[in-house]
NUZA-346317 format. One record per residue: x, y negated, z of N, C-alpha, C in turn; residue in one letter. Coordinates in steps of 0.2 Angstrom, whole numbers, padded with zeros to 4 digits, always signed. Each point is the difference from the previous one (the first is absolute). Example, Ala and Ser with C-alpha at 12.3 -4.5 7.8 and 13.67 -1.06 7.14 Angstrom:
<sites>
+0066+0028+0039-0004-0006+0000+0004-0006+0000a-0002-0005-0004+0004-0006+0001-0004-0005+0003s
</sites>
This chain:
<sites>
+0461-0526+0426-0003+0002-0006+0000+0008+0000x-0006+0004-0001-0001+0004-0003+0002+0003-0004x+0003+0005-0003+0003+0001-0008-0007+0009-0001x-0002-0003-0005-0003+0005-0003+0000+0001-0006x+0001+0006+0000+0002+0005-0008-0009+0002-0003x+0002-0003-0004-0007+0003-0006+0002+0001-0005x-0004+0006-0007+0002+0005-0005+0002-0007-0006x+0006+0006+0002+0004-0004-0007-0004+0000-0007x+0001-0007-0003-0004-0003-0005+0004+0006-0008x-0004+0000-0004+0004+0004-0006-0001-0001-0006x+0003-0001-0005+0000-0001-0005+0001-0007+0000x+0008-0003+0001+0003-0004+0001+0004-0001-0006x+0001-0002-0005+0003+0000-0006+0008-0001+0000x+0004+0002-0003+0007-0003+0000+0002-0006+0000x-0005-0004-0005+0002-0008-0001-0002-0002+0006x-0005+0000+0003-0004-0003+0004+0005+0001+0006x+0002+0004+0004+0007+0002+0003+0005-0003-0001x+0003-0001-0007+0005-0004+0002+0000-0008+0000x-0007-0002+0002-0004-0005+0000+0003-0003+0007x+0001+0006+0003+0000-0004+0008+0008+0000+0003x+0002-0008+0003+0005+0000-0001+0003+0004+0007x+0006+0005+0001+0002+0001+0003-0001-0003+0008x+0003-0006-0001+0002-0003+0011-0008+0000+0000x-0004-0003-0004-0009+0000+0003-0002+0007+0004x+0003+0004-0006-0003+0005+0004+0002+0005+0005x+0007-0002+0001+0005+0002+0009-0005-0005+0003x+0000-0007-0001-0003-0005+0006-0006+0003+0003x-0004+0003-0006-0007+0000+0003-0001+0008+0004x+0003+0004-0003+0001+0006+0002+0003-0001+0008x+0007-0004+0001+0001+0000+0009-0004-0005+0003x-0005-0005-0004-0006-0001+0005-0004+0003+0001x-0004+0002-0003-0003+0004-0001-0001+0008+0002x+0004+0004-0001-0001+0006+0003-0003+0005-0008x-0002-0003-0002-0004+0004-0007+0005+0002-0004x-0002+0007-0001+0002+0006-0006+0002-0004-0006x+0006+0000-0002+0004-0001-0007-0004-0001-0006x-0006+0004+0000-0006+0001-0007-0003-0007+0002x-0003+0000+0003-0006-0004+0007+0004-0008-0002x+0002-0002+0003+0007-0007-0002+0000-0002-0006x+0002+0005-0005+0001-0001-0007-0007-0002-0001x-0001+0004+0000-0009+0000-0004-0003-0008+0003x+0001-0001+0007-0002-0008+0001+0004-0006-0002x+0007+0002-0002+0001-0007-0003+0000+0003-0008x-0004+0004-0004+0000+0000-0007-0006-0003-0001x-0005+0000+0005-0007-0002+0000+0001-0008+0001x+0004-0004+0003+0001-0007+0003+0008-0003-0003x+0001+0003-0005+0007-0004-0003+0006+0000+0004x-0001+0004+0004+0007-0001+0005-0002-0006+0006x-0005+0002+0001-0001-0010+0005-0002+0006+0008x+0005+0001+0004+0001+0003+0005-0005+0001+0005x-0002-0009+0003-0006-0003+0002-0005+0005-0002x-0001+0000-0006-0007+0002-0002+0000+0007+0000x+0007+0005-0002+0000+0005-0001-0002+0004+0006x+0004-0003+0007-0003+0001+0008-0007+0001-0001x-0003-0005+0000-0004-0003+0001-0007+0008-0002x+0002+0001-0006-0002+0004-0006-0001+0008+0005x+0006+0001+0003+0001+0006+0002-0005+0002+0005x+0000-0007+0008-0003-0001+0003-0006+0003+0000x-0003-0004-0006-0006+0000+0002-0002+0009-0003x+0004+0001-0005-0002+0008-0002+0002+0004+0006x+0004+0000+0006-0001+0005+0004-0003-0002+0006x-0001-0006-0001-0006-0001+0006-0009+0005-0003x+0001-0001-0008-0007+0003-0003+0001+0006+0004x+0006+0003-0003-0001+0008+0001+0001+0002+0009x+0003-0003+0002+0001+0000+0009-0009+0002+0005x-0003-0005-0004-0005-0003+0003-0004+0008-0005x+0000+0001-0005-0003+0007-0002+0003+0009+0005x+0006-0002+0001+0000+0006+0005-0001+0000+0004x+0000-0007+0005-0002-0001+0006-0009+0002+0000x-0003-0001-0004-0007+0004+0000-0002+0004+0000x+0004+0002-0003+0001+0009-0002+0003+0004+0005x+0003-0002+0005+0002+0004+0006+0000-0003+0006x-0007-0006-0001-0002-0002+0008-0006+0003+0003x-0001+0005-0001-0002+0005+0007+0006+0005+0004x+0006+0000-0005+0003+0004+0004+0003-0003+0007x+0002+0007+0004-0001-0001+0010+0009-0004+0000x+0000-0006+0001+0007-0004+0003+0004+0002+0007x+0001+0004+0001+0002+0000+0009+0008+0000+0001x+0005-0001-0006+0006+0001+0002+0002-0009-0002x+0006-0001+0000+0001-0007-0001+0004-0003+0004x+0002-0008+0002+0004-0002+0001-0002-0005+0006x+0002-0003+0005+0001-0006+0005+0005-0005-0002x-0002-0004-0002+0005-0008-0001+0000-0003+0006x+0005-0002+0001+0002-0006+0008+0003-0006-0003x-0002-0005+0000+0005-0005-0002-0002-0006+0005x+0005-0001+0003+0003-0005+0006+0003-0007-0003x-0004-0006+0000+0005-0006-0003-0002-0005+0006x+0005-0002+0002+0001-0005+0005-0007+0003+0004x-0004-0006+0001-0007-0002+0003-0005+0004-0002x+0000+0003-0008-0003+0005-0001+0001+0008-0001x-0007+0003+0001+0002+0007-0001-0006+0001-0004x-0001+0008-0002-0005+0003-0006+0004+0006+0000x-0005+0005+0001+0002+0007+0000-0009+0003-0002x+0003+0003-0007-0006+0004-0004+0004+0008+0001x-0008+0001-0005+0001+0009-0001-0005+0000-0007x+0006+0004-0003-0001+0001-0008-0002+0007-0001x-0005+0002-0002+0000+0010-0001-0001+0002-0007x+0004+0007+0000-0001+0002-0006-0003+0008+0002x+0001+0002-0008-0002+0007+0002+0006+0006+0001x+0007-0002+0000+0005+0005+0001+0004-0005+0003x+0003+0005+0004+0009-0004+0003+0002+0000-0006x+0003+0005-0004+0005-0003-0006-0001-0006-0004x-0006+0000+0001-0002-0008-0004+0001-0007+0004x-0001+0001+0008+0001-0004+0007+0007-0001+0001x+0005+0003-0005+0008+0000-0001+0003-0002-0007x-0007-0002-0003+0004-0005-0006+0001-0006+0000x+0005-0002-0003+0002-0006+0003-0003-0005-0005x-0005+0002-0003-0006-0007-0004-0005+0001+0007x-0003+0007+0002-0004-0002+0005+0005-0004+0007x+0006+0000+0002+0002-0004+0007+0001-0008-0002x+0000+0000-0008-0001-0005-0002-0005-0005+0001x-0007+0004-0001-0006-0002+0002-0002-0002+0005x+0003+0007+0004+0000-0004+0008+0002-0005+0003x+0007-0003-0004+0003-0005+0002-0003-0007-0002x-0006+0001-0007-0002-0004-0003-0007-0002+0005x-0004+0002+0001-0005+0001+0006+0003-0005+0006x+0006+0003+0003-0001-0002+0006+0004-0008-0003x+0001-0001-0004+0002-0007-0001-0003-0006-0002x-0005+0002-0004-0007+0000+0000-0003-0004+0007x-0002+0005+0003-0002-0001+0006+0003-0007+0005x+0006+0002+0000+0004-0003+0003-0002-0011-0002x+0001+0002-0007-0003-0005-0003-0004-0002+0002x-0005+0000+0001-0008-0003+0000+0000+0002+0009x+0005+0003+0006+0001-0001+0004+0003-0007+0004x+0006-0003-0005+0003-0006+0001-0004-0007+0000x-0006+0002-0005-0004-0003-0002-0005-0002+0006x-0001+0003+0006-0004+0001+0004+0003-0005+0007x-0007-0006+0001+0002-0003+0005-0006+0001+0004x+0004+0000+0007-0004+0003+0006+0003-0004+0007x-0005-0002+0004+0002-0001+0008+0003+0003+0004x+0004+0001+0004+0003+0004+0006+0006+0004-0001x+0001+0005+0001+0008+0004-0001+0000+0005-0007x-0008+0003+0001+0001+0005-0003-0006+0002-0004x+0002+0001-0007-0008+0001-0005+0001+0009-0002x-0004+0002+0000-0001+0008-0004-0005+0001-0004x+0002+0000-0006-0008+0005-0002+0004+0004-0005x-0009+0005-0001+0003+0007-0003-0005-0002-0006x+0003+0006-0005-0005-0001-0008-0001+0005-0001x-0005+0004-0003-0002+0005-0003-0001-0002-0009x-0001+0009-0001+0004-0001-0007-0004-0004-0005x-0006-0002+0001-0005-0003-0007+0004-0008+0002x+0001-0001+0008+0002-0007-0001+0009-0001-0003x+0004+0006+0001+0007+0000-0003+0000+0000-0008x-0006+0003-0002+0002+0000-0007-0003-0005-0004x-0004-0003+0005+0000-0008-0004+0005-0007+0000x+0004+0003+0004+0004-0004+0001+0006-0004-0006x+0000-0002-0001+0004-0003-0006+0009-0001+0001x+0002+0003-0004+0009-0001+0001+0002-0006-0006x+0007-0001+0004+0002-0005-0005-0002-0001-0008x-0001+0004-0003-0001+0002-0008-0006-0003-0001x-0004-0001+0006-0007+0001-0004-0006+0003+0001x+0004+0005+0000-0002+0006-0001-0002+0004+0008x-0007+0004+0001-0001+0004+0007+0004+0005+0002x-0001+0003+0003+0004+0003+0004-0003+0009-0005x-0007-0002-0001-0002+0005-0003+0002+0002-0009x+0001-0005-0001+0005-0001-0008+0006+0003+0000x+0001+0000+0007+0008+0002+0001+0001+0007+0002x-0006+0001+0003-0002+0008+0002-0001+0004-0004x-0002-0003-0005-0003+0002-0007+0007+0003-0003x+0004-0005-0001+0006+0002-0005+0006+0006+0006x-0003-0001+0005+0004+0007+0006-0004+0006-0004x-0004+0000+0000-0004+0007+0001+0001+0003-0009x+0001-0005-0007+0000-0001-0005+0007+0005+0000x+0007-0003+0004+0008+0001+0000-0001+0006+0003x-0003+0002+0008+0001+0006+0002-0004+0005-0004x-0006-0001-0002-0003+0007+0000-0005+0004+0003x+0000-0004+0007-0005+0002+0005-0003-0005+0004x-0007+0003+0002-0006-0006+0005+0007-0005+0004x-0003-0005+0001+0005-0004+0007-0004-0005+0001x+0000-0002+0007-0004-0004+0003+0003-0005+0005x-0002-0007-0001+0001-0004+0008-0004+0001+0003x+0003+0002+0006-0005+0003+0006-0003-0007+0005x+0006-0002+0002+0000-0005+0005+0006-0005+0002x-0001-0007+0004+0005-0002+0000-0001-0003+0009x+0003-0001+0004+0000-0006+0005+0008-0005+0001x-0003-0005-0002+0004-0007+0000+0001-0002+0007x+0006-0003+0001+0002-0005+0005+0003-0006+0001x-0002-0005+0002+0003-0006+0001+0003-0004+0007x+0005-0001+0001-0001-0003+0008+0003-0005-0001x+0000-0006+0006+0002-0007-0001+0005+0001+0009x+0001-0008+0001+0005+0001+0005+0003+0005+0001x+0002+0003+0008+0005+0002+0000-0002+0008+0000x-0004+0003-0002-0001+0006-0003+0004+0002-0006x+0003+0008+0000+0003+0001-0005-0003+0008-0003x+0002+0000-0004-0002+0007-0004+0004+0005-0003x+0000+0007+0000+0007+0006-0001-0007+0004-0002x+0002+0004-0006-0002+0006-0004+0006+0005+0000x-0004+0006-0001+0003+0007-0003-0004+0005-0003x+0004+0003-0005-0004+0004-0004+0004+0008+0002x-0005+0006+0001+0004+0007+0002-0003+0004-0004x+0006+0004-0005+0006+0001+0001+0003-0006-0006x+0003-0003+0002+0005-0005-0003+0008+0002-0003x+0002-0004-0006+0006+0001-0005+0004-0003+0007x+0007+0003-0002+0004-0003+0004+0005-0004-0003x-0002-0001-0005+0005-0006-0004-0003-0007+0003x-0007-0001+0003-0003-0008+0003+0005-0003+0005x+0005-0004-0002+0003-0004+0002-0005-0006+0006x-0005-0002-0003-0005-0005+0005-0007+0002-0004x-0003+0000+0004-0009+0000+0001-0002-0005-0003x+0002-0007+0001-0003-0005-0002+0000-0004-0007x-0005+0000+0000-0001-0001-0009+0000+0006-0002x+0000+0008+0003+0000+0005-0007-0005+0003+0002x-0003+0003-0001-0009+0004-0001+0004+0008+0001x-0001+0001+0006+0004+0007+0001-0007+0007-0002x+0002+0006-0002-0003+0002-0003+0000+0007+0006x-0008+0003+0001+0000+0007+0003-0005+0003+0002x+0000+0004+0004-0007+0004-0001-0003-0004+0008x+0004-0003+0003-0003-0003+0007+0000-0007+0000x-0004-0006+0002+0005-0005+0002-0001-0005+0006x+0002-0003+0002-0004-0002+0005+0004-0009+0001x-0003-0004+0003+0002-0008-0001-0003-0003+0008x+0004-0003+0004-0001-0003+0005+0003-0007+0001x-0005-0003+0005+0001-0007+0001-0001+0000+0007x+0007-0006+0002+0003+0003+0008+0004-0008-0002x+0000-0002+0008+0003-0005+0002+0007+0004+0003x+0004-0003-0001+0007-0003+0004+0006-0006-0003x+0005+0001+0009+0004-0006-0005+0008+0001-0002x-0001+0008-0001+0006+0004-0004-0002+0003-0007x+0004+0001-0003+0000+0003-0007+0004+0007+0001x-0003+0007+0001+0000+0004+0000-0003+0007-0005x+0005-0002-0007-0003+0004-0005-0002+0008+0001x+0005+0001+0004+0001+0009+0001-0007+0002+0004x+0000-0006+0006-0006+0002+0005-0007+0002-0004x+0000-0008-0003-0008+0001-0004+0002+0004-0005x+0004+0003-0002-0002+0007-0006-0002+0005+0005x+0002+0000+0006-0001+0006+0005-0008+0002+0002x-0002-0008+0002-0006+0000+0003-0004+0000-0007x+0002+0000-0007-0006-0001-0007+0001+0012+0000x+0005+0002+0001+0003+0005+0002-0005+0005+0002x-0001-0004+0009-0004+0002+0005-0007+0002-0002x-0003-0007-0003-0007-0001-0002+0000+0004-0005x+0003+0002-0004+0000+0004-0005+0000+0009-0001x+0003+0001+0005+0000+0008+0005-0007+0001+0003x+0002-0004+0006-0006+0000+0007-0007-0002-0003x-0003-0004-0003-0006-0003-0004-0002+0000+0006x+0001-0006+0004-0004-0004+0006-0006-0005-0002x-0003+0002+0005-0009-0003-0004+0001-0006+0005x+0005-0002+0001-0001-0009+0001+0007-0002+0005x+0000-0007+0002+0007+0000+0003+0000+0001+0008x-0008-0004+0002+0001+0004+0008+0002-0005+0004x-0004-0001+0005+0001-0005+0004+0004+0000+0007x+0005-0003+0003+0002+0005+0009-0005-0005+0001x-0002+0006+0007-0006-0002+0004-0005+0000-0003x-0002+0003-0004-0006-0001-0003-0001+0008-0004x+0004+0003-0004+0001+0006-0002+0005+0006+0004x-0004+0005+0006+0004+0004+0003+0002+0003-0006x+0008+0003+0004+0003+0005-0005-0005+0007-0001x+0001+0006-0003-0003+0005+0000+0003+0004+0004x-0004+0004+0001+0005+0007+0007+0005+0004-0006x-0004+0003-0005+0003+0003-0006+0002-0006-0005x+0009+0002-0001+0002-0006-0003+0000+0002-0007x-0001+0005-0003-0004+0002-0006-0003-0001-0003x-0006-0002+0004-0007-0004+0000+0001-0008-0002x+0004-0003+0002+0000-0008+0002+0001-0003-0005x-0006-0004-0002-0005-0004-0007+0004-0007+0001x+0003-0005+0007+0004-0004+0000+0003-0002-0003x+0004-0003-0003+0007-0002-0003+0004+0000+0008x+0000-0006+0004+0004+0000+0004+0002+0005+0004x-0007+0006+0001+0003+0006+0007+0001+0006-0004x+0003-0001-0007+0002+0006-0003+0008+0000-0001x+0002+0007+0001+0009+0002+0001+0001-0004-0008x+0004-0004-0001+0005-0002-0004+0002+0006-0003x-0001-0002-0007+0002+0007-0005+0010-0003+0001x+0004-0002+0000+0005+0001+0000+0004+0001+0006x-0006-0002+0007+0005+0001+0005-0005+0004+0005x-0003+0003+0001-0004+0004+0004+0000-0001+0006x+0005-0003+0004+0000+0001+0006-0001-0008+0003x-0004-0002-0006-0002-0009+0003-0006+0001-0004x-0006-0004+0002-0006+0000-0006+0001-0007-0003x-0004-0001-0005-0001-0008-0004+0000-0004+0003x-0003-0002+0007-0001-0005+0001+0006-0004+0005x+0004+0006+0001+0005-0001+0005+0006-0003-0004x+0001+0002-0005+0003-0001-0007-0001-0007-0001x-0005-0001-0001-0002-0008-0003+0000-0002+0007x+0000-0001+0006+0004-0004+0003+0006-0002+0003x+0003+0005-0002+0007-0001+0000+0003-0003-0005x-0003-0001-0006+0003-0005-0004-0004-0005-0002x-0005-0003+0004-0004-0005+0001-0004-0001-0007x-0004+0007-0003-0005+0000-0006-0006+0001+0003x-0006-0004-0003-0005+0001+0000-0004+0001-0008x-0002+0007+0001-0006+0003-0006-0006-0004+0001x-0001-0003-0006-0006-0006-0002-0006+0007-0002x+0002+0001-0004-0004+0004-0006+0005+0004-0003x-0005+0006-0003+0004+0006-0003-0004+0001-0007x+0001+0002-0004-0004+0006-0005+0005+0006-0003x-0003+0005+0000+0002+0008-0001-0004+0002-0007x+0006+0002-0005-0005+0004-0006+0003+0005-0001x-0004+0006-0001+0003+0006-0002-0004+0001-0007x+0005+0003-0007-0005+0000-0005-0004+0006-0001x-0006-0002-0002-0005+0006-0001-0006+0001+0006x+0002-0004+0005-0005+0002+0006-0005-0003-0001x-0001-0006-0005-0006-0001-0001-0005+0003-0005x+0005+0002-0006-0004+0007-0002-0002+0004+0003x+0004+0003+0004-0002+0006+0003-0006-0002+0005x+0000-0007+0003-0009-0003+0003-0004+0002-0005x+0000-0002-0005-0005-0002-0004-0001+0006-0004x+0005+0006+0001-0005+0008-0002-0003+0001+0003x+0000+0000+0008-0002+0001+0005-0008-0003+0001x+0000-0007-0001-0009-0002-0001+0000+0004-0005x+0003+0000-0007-0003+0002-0005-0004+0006+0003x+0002+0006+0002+0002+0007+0004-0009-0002+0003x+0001-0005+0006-0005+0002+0003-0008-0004-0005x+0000-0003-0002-0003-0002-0005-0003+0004-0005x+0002+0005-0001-0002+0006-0005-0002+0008+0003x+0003+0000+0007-0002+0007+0004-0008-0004+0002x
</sites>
């Protein structure tokens, strides 16, 4: 849930006040999220019928959500957040934008993030397919159609973000994964809180993220945070085949995943790595926030000169 503040209601009378009983209006206030005035004033309107008084509030900041989001959708989106969220078989790792970090660090916007990728994740699970491994990505007209538990789009939901923050925000993108048999899956978001005890089931939150699918027949959590790690430093433009991909003369240069120096051990490359602990990389994706904005000034850019 969203929690959005809209202008307290005035000329609320005394009687009418002490109309509303007490616990109703604790309940609905720590469901709800809404201002003290905000609360009262919906269950004076609805007799105290909690149900209806939600219900009541709902729809008045989704009005007003959906009025500022018009009013400040041409502003430029480029800061924002990465969600990774790793569950069993599946994975989903979006990117949320706003117009400021300070806003990319409020905890309604890491909310949203988490609410997106879960989203996603859903209508992931939902997806049946032949062979090991399914990917698809989604761009944002098709994310914000997308419907969450409530009912309600994804854009509804965006509506009441931009309503609570104050400023543009946008779903940019999402790419989903699903794998069957013996494929498995490991995400990472960077820079990451250190209190995450496990990755899985949580929507890690950050400016970078990256998700990989890799066979093996060990369970080596440290490894695959290394190699989501890797991928997340290096930005290898594929994984690279021996015998088929020479390495680069300049290891600087090297666009492979496998022929590139391991960001945590230097003195072995990735691929060397991953046979030693008998892993194979299926598939990768890498997101860093903002670089699709920054494409999309760039046509804008040549578009206009």
């Amino acid at each position: 849930m969203i929690f959005q503040k809209f202008p307290r209601f005035l000329h609320i009378s005394r009687l009418a006040m002490a109309s509303v009983e007490k616990n109703s209006l604790a309940t609905l206030r720590k469901k709800t999220g809404y201002t003290f005035a905000n609360c009262k004033k919906a269950l004076e309107l609805h007799n105290n019928d909690i149900k209806l008084a939600e219900k009541w509030l709902n729809e008045q900041a989704q009005s007003m959500g959906w009025s500022k989001a018009t009013k400040l959708a041409q502003r430029v989106t480029s800061q924002g957040l990465v969600g990774v969220l790793v569950r069993g078989n599946i994975g989903a790792m979006v990117e949320v934008n706003c117009e400021t970090d300070f806003v990319a660090r409020n905890e309604h916007f890491k909310i949203f993030v988490d609410h997106v990728s879960r989203v996603c994740a859903q209508y992931t699970e939902l997806t049946q397919f032949d062979g090991d491994l399914w990917k698809s990505g989604f761009e944002a007209e098709a994310l914000r159609n997308l419907k969450a538990p409530d009912g309600k789009s994804l854009a509804d939901h965006l509506a009441l973000l931009i309503g609570t923050v104050g400023e543009n925000a946008a779903i940019r993108r999402a790419i989903c994964f699903k794998v069957n048999n013996d494929l498995k899956l490991s995400g990472y978001a960077h820079p990451q809180a250190a209190s995450i005890a496990s990755t899985q089931n949580v929507t890690q939150v950050g400016k970078y993220g990256a998700i990989i699918a890799f066979r093996t027949p060990h369970q080596d959590d440290e490894l695959q945070k290394n190699l989501c790690q890797h991928i997340i430093g290096l930005n290898p433009q594929k994984v690279g085949e021996e015998g088929k991909d020479e390495p680069l003369s300049n290891k600087d240069d090297e666009t492979s995943l496998i022929h590139q120096e391991f960001l945590v051990d230097e003195e072995r490359t990735v691929g060397e790595v991953l046979k030693e602990n008998n892993l194979e990389i299926i598939d990768y994706q890498r997101y860093e926030c903002g670089e699709v904005a920054k494409n999309e000034e760039l046509e804008q850019a040549k578009l206009t000169n």
